[in-house]
N, C-alpha and C positions, 0 to 999 in steps of 0.2 A: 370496290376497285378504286384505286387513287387514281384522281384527275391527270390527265397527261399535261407537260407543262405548258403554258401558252407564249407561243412565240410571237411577237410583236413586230419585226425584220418587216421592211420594206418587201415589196413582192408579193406573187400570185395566191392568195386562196381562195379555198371553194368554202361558203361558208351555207349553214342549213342550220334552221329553227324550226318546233314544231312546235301546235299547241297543247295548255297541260293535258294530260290523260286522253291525248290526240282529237280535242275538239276543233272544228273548226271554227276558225280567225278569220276567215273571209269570208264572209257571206255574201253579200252584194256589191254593186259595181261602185260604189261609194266607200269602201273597203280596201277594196284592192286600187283603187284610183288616189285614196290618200297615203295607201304604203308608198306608191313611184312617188306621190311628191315628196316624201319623208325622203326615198331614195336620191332625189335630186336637190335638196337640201343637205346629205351626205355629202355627197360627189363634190362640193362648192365648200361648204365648211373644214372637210377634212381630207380634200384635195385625192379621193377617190376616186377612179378608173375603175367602172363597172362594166366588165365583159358580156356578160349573158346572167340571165335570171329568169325563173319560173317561180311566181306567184301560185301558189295552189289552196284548194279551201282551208286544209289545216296544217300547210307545211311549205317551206320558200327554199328555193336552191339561188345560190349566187356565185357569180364566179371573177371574182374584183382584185384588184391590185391598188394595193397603200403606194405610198410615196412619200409619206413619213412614217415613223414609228408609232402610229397610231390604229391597230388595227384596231385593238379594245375599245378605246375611248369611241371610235366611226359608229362601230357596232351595238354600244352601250346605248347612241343616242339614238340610232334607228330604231332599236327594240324599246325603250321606254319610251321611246316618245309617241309610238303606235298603241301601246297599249296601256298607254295613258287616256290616249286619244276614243281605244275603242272600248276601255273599260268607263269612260262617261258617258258615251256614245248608248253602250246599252245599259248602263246602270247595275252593271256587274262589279264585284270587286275580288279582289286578290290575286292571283299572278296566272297570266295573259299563256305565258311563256312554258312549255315543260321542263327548263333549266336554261344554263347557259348555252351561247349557242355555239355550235359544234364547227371548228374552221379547219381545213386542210391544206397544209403546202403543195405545193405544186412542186414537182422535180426539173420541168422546162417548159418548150412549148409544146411538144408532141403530146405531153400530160394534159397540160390546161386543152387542147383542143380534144382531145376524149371527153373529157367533163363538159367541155361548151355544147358537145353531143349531144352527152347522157341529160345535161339541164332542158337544153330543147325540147327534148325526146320526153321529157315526163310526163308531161299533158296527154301527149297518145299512148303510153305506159300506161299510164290510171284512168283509162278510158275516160278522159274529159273532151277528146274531143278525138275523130277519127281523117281532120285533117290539119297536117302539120301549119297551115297555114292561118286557120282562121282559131286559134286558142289567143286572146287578145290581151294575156295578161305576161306576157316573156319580150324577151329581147328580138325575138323573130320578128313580132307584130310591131315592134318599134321600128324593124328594120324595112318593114312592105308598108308600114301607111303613118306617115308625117303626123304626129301630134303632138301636145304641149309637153309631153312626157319623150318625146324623141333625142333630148340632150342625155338622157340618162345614157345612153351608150354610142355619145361622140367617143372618140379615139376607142373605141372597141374592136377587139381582134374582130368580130366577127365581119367586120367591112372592110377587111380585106381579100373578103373572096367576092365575085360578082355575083350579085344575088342569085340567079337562077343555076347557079353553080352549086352558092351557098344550100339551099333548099334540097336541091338533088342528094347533096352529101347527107343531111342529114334525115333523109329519107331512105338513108343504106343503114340497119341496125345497127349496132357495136356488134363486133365478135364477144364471145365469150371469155377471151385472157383480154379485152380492151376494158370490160365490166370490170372483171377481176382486179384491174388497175385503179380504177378510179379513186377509190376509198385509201389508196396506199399511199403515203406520203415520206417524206425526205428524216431520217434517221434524226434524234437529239437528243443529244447528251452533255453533260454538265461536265466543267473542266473548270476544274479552281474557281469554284460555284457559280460559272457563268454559262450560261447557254449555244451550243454551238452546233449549229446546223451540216450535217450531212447529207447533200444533193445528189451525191451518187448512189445510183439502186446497187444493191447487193450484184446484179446480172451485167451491170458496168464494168467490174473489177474483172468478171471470168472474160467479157469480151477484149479486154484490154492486154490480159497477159493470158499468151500461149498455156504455159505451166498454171498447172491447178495451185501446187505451193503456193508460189508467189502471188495467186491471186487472192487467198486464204490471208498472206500474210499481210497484203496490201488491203484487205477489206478489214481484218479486225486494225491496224492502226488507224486507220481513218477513221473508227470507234463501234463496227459492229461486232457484236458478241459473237462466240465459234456457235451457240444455240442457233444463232440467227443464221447463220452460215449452211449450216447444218441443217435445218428445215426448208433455207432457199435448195441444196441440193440432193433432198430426199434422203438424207443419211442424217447415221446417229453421229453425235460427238467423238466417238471412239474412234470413228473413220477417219473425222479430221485429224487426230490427234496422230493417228498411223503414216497419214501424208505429212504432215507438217517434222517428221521424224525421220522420213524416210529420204534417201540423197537423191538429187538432180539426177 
């Protein structure tokens, strides 16, 4: 399957790395204590805004916003420079990492706060820990107890809720179509071989116009396929094609 392309645009994504053949990269608290500094040597060199994250033994979720066009290059030096670090550390060699690492746009704010959920929420997901509070490697534990790693998530959405607000929320599970969300991201396609981002979910277009047509017609020019269309509305192609023919 061909790589999807990487977009580099200023803005929200969620990004996740695992180790090769799903080993785990974290072993001890010296581990996961030099990724946050790596993390906060990001944040400063490449003017990153880190929302929420969960460190885990063989896999990291983050959820961060660029502010220049440098998502690749942020990402490039967190991950080598970890596994630089931990391939001397144990005296291992060859690649740390299962590939490159996997980044998703965000469609708004109501997206990115699912994801700051679903990231939270990992550690008691993979039973590492059965309370949301004391799992000491995320953005949570940053947020309940002041340490040298507490800069990592200044200007973080997540302190904008009062914390025992904060905690409560994220002690309500995701629904099931909230899941279903999280991994979806913002349409991209190439136009006169340049990259260009579509923000609007396919379910935007039906809520905006009355008429099914015109929503059809308004979603593939903004550059979704009638397939895409067509899968968002449980019907074959044929059907579009019957509406899109058929008069007001």
């Amino acid at each position: 399957m061909a790589r999807k392309p990487r977009v580099n645009d200023p803005g929200f994504y969620h990004i996740v790395n695992r180790g090769v053949n799903g080993t785990e990269i974290f072993n001890e608290k010296e581990d996961f204590f030099k990724f946050m500094e790596l993390m906060l040597k990001t944040k400063y060199d490449y003017k990153v805004i880190f929302h929420a994250f969960a460190i885990l033994p063989n896999h990291y979720h983050i959820l961060l916003e660029t502010t220049l066009s440098n998502l690749s290059e942020a990402m490039r030096f967190l991950n080598s420079a970890y596994a630089a670090w931990y391939n001397y550390k144990s005296g291992r060699v060859g690649h740390l990492w299962r590939g490159r690492f996997e980044s998703y746009m965000m469609f708004d704010n109501a997206h990115s706060w699912k994801v700051i959920k679903y990231i939270e929420r990992n550690p008691l997901a993979l039973a590492l820990t059965d309370n949301i509070k004391s799992y000491p490697y995320q953005s949570l534990a940053l947020r309940l107890n002041k340490t040298k790693f507490s800069e990592i998530i200044e200007n973080s959405m997540i302190l904008q809720k009062p914390a025992d607000e904060y905690i409560e929320w994220l002690n309500r599970p995701l629904e099931k179509f909230e899941i279903d969300e999280i991994y979806q991201e913002p349409r991209i396609v190439k136009i006169d071989g340049e990259l260009k981002v579509i923000r609007k979910k396919i379910s935007d277009f039906f809520d905006e116009y009355e008429d099914k047509k015109e929503a059809i017609q308004a979603a593939k020019e903004a550059g979704y396929k009638y397939t895409e269309i067509a899968r968002f509305l449980e019907v074959n192609t044929g059907y579009i094609n019957k509406i899109l023919k058929s008069e007001k």
